[in-house]
C-alpha positions as CSV (number, residue, x, y, z in Angstrom):
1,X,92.3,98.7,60.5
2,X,92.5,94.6,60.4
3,X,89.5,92.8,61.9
4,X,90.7,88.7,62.1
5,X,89.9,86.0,64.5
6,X,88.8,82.8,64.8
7,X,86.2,80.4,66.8
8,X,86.3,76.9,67.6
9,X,83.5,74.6,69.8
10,X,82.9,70.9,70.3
11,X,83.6,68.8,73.3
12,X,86.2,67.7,75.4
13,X,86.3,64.9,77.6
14,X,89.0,64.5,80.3
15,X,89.8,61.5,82.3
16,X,89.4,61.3,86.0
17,X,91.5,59.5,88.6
18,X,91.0,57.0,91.5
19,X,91.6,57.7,95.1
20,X,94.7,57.6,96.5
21,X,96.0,57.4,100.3
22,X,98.7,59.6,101.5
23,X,102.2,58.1,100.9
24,X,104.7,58.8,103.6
25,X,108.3,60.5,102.6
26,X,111.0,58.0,102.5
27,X,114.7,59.4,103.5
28,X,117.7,59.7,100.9
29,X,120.9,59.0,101.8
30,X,121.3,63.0,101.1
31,X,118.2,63.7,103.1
32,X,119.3,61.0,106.0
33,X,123.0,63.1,106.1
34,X,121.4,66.0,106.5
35,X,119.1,64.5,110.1
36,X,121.2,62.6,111.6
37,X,121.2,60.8,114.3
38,X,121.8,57.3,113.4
39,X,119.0,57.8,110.6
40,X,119.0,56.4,106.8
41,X,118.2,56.1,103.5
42,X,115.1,53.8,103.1
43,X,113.6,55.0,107.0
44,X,110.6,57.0,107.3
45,X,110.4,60.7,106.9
46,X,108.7,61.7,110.8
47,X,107.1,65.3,111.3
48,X,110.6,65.5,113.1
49,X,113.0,64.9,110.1
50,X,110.7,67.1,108.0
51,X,110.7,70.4,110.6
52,X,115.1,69.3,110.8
53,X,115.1,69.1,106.6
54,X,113.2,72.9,106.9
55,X,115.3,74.5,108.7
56,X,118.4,73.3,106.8
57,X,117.2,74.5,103.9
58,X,116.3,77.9,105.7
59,X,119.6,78.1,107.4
60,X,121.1,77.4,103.5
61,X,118.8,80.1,102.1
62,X,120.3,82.9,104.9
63,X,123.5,82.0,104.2
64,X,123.3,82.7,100.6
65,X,121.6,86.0,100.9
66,X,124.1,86.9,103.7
67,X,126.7,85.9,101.2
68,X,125.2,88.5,98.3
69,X,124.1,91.1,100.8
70,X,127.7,91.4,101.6
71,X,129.4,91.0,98.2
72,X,131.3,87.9,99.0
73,X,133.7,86.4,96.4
74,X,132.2,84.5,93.8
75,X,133.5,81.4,94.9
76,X,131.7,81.6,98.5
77,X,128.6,82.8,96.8
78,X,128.4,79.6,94.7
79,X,129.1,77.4,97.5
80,X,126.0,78.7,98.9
81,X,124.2,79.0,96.1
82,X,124.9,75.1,95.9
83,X,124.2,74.1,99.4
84,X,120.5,75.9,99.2
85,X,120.3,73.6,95.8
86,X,121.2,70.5,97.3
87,X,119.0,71.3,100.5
88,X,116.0,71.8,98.3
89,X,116.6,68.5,96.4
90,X,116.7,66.3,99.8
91,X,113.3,67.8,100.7
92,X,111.8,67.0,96.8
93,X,113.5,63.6,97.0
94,X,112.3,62.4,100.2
95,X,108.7,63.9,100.4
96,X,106.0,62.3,100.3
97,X,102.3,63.0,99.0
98,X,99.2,63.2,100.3
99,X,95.7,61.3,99.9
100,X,93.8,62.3,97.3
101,X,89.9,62.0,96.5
102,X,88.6,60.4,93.6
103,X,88.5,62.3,90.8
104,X,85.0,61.4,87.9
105,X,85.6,61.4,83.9
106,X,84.2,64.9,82.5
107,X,82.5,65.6,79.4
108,X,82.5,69.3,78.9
109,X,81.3,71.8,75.9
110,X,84.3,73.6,74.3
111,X,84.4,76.9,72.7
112,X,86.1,80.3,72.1
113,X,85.6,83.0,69.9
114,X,88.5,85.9,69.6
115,X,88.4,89.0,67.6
116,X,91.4,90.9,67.0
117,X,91.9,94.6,65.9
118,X,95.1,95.5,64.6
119,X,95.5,99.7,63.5
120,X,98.5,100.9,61.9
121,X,100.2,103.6,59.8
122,X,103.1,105.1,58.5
123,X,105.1,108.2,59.5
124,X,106.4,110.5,56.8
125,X,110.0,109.1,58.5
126,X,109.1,105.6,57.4
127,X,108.7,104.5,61.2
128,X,105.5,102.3,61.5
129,X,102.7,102.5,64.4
130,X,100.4,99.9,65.4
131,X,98.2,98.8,68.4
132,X,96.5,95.1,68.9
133,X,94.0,94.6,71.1
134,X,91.1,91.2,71.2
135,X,87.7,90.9,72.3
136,X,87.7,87.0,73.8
137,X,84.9,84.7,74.9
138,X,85.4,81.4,76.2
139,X,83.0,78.7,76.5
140,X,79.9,80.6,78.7
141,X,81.6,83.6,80.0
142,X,81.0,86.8,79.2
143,X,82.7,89.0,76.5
144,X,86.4,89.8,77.6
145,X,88.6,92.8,76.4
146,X,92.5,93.0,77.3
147,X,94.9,95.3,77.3
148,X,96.3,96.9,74.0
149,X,100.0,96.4,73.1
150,X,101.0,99.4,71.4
151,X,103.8,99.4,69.1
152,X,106.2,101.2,66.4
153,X,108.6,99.2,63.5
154,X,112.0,100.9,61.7
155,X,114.6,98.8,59.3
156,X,114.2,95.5,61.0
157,X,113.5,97.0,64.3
158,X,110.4,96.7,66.4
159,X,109.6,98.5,70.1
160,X,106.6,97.2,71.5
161,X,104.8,98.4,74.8
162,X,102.1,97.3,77.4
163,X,100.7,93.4,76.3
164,X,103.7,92.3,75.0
165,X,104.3,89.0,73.6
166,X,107.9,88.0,75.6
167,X,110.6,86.1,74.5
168,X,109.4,82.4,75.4
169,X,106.3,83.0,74.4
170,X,107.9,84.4,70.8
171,X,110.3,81.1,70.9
172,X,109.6,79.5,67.1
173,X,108.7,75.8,67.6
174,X,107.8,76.5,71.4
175,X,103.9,75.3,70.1
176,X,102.5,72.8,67.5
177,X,101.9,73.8,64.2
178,X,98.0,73.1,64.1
179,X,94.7,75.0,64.3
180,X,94.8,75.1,68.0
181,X,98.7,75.1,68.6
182,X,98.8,72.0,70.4
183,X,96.3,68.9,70.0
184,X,92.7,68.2,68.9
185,X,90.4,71.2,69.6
186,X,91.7,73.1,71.8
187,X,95.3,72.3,72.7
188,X,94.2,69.7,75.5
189,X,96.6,71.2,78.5
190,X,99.4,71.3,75.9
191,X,101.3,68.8,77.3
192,X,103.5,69.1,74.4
193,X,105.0,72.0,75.9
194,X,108.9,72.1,76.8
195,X,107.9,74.4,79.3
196,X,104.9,73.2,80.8
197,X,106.0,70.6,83.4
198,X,104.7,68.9,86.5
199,X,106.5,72.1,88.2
200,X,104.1,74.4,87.0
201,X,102.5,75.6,83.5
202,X,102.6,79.0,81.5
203,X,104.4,80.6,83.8
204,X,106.3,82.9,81.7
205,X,105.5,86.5,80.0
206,X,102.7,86.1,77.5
207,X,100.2,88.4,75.8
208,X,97.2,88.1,77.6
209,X,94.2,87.6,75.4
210,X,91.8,88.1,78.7
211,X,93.9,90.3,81.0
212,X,95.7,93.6,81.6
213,X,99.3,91.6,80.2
214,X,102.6,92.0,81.7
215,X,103.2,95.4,84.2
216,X,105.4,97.9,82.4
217,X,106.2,95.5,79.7
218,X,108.6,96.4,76.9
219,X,110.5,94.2,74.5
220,X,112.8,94.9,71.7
221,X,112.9,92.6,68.3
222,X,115.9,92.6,65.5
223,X,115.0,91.0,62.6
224,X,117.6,91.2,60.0
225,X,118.9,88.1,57.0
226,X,117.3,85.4,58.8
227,X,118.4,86.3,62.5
228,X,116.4,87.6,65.0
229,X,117.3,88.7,68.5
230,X,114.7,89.4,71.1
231,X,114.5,91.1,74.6
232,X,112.3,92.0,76.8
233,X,111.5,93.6,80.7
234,X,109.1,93.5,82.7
235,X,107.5,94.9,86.7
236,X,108.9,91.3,87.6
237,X,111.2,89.1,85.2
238,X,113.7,90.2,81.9
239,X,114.4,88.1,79.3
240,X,116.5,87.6,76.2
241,X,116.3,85.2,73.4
242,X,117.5,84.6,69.7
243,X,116.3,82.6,66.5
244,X,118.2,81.9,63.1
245,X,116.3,80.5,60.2
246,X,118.2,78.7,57.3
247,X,116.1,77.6,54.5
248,X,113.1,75.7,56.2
249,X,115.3,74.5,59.1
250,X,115.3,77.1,62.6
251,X,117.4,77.3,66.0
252,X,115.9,79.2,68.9
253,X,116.6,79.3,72.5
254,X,115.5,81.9,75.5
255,X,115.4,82.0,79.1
256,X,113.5,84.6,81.2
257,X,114.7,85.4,84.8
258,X,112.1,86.9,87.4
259,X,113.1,88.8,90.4
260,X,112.5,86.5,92.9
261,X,115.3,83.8,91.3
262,X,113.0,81.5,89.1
263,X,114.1,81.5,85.8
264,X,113.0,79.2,82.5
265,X,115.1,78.6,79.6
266,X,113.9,77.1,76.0
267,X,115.7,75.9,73.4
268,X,114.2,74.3,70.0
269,X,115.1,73.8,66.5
270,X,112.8,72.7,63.8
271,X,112.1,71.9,59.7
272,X,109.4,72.2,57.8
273,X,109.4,70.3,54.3
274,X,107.5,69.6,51.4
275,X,104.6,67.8,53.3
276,X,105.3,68.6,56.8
277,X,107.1,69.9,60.2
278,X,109.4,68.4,62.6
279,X,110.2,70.2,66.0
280,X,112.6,69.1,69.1
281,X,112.4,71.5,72.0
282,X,113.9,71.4,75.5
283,X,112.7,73.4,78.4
284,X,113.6,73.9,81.9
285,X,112.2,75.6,84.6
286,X,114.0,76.3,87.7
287,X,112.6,77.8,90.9
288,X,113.5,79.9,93.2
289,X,115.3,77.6,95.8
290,X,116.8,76.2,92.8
291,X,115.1,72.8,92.4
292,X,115.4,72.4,88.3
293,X,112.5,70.6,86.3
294,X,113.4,69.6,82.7
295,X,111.5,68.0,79.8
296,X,112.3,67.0,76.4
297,X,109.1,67.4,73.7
298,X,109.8,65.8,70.1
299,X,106.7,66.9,67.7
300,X,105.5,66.9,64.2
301,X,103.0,66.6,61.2
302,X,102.0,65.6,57.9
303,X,99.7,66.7,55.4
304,X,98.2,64.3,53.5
305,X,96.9,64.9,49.7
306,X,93.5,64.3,51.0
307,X,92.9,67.6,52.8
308,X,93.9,65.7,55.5
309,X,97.0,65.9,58.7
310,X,98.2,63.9,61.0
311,X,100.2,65.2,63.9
312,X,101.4,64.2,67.2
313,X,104.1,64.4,69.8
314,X,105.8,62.8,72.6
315,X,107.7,64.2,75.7
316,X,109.5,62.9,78.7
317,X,110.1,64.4,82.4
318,X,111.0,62.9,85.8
319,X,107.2,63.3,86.5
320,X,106.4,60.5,83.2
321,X,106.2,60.6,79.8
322,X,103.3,62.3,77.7
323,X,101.9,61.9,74.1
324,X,99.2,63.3,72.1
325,X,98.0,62.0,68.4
326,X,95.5,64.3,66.5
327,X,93.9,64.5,62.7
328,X,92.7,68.0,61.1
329,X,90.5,67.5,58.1
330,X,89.8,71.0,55.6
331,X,86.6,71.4,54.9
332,X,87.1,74.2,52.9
333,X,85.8,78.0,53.6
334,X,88.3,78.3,56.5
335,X,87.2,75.5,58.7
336,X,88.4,72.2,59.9
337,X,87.4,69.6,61.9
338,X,89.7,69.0,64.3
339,X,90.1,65.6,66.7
340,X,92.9,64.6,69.3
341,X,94.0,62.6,72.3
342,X,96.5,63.5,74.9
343,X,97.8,61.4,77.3
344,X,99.6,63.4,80.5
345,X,103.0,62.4,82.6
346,X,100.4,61.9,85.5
347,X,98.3,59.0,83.0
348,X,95.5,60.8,82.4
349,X,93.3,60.5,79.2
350,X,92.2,64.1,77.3
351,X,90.0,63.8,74.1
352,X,88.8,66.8,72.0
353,X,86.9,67.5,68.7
354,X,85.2,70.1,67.0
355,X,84.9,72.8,64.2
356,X,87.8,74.8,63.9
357,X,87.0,78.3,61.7
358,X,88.8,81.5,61.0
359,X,87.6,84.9,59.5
């Protein structure tokens, strides 16, 4: 049995925002089409035009399980399919927010310690066994246990059960290559994420350090001459993905699909060279009603001869653009000190710093 891990503490210190009053929806020309009645683009959105925008997008949504329900052709499935995406869109375009309070700067102790236990052995057949499982504490909770991922290996071939990793999650150049897999500390939101947008963040399958982990999870790797081919199923979503490494350069992409339509694709490539890493990654996430949210994240680093790397990234969505800067200096033994500063799509300031140590 393997006993590694790591912990990390220091500060971070987030940002805060002002107030903001409530911003009413201004029409579309789609989102004017769809009301009627002499309205258009530029007018105001009423309580009116939002209940008529509603049930558009509800009559849409009926039609196009009406359409599958009954096996229609694939051409009248798609026009519905489109009319609930273009329904969606009007009501994202033409919404508008409401007030906010004020929000105060935060200075906050950070920390984590994990422990992980990995067992394994060797059948007479040459067919490998192993379970993982981690003992996690963050900052002043209480000692968390997860559940185990259970697991067996043959010729290139792994089966894994219960916690499993899943295929975004598994995507090489999906996170940073630094202590803390994004910036400073302890990743600071990690913004630089392909796949974390203003739509929503980690929602795909993930092992869960704290949790039970994905419900009947199973995935299946293939790892053969630099390719490797990845699937996975779940209570709620499936998933398949592939990588191909040449040299110090890799391709990825994956996209996971969950029962109730959602879906999120990744796709990345990456080099490492003599002194560094490059990464480009793409990400999309797509809900159910269809409404799409993509984001571009261009990252890298360099290690400099004295003990010293730089890193940093920068990534761009309809919601703004975010960028993150950090420095990790060895201080031998295992440890690091680690320092960065994010800055969100929604112009918020994130600061972290700390020790960094593994064992």
């Amino acid at each position: 049995m393997k006993l590694s891990g790591y912990a990390r503490f220091g500060a971070v210190w987030t940002e805060g925002t002002p107030a903001a009053a409530a911003k009413q929806g201004v029409h579309t020309a789609a989102s004017a089409a769809i009301v009627g009645g002499g309205v258009a683009a530029g007018d105001a959105v009423t309580s009116a035009h939002s209940t008529a925008l509603i049930n558009n997008l509800t009559a849409a949504q009926a039609t196009a399980a009406a359409a599958a329900h009954s096996q229609a052709s694939a051409a009248a499935l798609a026009t519905a399919n489109a009319a609930v995406t273009a329904a969606a869109a009007a009501i994202a375009a033409s919404a508008g927010t409401a007030a906010t309070a004020a929000v105060a700067d935060s200075t906050d102790v950070a920390s984590r310690v994990r422990f992980q236990l990995d067992a394994s052995t060797t059948t007479d057949a040459g067919i490998g066994l192993n379970v993982r499982q981690r003992i996690q504490t963050e900052e002043n909770g209480t000692n968390d246990t997860n559940g185990a991922r259970f697991g067996l290996t043959y010729n290139g071939l792994s089966l894994n059960v219960g916690n499993i990793n899943g295929v975004i999650e598994s995507t090489p150049n999906l996170y940073m290559n630094t202590n803390s897999a994004g910036v400073g500390l302890e990743g600071n939101g990690f913004h630089s994420l392909a796949t974390n947008t203003a739509a929503g963040s980690f929602g795909w399958t993930a092992y869960s350090s704290g949790g039970a982990g994905a419900t009947n999870g199973v995935e299946v790797i293939y790892s053969m001459s630099g390719i490797r081919l990845h699937a996975h199923s779940t209570e709620t979503s499936s998933a398949l993905g592939a990588s191909y490494t040449m040299g110090d350069i890799t391709v990825a992409a994956g996209k996971e699909e969950f029962d109730g339509g959602a879906s999120i694709t990744l796709v990345t490539a990456g080099m490492n060279f003599s002194n560094g890493w490059v990464a480009l990654a793409w990400g999309e996430n797509e809900t159910a009603a269809g409404v799409k949210t993509d984001k571009t994240a261009l990252k890298g680093g360099v290690n400099l001869a004295s003990g010293t790397s730089v890193y940093g990234f920068a990534a761009s969505e309809k919601a703004g653009d975010a960028l993150g800067v950090g420095v990790s200096y060895d201080l031998g033994g295992g440890a690091a000190f680690d320092a960065g500063y994010t800055k969100t799509a929604a112009d918020r300031g994130i600061v972290s710093a700390g020790i960094f140590f593994t064992f």
